[in-house]
N, C-alpha and C positions, 0 to 999 in steps of 0.2 A: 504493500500500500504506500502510496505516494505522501508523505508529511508537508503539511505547508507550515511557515513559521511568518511568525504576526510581527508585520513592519514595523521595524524599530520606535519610528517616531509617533507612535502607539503610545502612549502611555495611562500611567492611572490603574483610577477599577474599573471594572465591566459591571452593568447589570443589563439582563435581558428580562423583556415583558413579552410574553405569551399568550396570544390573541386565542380566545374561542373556535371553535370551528367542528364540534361531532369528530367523527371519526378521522377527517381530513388533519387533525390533531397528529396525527400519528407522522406527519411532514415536520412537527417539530423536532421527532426525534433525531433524523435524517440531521436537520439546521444544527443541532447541539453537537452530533458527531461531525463533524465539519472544523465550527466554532472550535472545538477540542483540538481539531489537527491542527490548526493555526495558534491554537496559545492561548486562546480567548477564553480567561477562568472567569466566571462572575461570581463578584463580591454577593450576590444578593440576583433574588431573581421572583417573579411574578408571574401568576396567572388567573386567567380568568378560564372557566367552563372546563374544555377542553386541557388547554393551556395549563389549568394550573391541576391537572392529572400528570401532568409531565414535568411540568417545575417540581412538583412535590418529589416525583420519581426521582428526579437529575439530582436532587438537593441530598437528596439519603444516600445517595450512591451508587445507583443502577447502572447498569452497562447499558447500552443499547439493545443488546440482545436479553438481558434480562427485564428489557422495558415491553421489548415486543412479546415476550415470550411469557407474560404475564396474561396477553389477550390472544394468543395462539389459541384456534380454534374455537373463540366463541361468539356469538353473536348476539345479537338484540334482545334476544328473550334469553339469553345468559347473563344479563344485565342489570336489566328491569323486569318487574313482577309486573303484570294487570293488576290493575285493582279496580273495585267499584268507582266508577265517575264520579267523583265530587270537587277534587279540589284539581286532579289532574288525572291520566291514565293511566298512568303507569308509577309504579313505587319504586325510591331507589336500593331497596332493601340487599337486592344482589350485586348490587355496583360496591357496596358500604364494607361488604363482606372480600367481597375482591380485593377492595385499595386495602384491608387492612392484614389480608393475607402479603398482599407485594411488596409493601413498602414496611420496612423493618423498623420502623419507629412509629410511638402513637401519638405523639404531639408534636405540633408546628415548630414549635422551639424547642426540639431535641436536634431536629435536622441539621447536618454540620454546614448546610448553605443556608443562610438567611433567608425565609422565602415568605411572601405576602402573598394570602388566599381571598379572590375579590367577588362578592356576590353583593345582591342586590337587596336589601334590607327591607319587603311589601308593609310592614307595620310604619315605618318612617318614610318610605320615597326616598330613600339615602344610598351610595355608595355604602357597602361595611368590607375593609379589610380587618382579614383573621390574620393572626400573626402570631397567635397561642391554642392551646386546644385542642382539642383530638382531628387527627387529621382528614382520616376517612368521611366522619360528617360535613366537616366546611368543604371538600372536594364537591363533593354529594350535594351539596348548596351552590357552589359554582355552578353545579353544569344541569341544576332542574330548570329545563325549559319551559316558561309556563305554558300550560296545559296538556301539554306533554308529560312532564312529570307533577307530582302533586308537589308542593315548597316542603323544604327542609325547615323544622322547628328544633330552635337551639336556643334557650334558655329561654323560653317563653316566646321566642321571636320568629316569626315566618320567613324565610331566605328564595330565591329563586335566580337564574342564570344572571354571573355578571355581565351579562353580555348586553342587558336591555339598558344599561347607561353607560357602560364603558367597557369596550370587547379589546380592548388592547387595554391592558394594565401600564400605561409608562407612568401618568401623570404621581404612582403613587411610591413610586421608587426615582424618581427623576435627581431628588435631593439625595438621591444615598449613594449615588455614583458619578464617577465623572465621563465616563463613555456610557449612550442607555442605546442598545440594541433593540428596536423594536421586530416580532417576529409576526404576520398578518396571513394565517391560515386559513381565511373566510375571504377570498377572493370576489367581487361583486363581476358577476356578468346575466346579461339579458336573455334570461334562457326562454325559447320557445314553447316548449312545451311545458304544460299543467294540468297535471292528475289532479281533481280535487277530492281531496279526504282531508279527514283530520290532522294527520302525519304532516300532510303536503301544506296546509293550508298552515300549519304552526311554523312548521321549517320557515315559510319563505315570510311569513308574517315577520319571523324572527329575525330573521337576516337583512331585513330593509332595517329595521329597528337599530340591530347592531351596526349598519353600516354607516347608519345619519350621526351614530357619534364618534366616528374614527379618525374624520380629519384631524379634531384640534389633537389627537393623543398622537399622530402619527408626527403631526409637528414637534411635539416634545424631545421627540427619538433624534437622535446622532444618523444611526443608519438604521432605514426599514427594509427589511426584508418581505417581499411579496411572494406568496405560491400560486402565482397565474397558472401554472402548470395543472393544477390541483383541482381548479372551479369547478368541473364537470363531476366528480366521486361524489358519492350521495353521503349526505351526512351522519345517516346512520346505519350506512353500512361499513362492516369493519374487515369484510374479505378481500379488501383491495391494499391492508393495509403495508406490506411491504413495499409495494408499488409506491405508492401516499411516501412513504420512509427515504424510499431510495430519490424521490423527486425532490425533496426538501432538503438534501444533501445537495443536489445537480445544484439547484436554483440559491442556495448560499454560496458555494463556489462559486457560480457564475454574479454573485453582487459581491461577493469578496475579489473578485479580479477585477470588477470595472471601478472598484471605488481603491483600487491599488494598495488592498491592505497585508496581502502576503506576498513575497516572493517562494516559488519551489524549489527545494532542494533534488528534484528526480526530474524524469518526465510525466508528463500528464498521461 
């Protein structure tokens, strides 16, 4: 494997923000093994939905293969439960059990990476970053999509996807580093076709939502990273996700060489 090393006049810390995005999440993985080849440690790192199922991962330790290898062979009803319609469809009860089988620690601030966990506070209208606490639940509050899944209640408080006021985390880490990497796995494009169901009709309700708050966070960032590559993978599907991994590798190499931030020591 070819190592890239991070251009001298680089300096400081790093923090990366990790955008939302379902399954397409899994192009973060790919972006952090990349980041890695080149030098790029972050002091401190953040996610929202998606995003911060991976910050959390990266921050404990995980390889890349044992991030993928965590979701090897399961799918959507490996996930989430049905439950009776009320507050949403789906329960995050098998998601809760998974992150807490993967990730070897139980609280936010055990993690040897600094990590801020960003969801959407339904009793206040507010932004709430986790930054203490068990980990598995605030994930599980990150990534409930409303209606989709039912809100996560954590000490008396209902949570749902940070994504509905801030799908890229930069603005909440901006002051903790001096380089902020922004990562945007929710590519916006004008797709033609529309199944409407419930599924379809949450997703994309979602995604316009997510998208109308991305400019000011995407200004905050040093350098963003975009996964146009990515836009067409359905969001909750998760059998593409190698595919999703190996893209989000391509497409950080390819914004790490046009913003000239590593030289190679091999060939490409």
């Amino acid at each position: 494997m070819t190592h890239h090393i991070l251009n001298s006049n680089l300096t400081g810390t790093f923090g990366i923000a990790l955008s939302g995005g379902g399954a397409r999440g899994f192009a973060h993985v790919g972006a952090l093994k990349a980041l890695d080849e080149c030098g790029i440690k972050p002091s401190v790192v953040a996610g929202v939905s998606a995003g911060s199922v991976i910050a959390s991962m990266y921050a404990a330790g995980l390889s890349v293969d044992d991030m993928m290898r965590a979701f090897a062979d399961k799918s959507f009803n490996d996930l989430a439960e049905l439950s009776v319609p009320k507050d949403g469809f789906f329960r995050m009860n098998r998601f809760i059990r998974l992150m807490r089988k993967a990730i070897p620690y139980t609280n936010i601030e055990d993690l040897p990476i600094p990590t801020l966990i960003c969801a959407t506070d339904l009793n206040h209208c507010s932004l709430k970053v986790f930054d203490s606490g068990a980990i598995a639940e605030r994930i599980a509050a990150s990534c409930s999509i409303p209606i989709v899944f039912s809100p996560m209640k954590i000490d008396g408080t209902y949570y749902v996807d940070g994504g509905v006021l801030h799908n890229l985390p930069s603005a909440v880490i901006r002051d903790r580093c001096d380089t902020l990497i922004g990562i945007n796995v929710s590519p916006f494009v004008h797709e033609e076709k529309f199944k409407p169901s419930i599924l379809e009709v949450a997703q994309r309700s979602y995604k316009m939502i997510s998208r109308s708050n991305m400019d000011a966070d995407k200004a905050l960032c040093d350098i963003v990273i975009e996964m146009d590559s990515i836009a067409h993978h359905k969001v909750f599907s998760i059998k593409a996700m190698w595919e999703i991994a190996d893209k989000g590798y391509n497409e950080t190499i390819k914004i790490l060489k046009q913003n000239n931030l590593y030289r190679n020591n091999g060939n490409d």
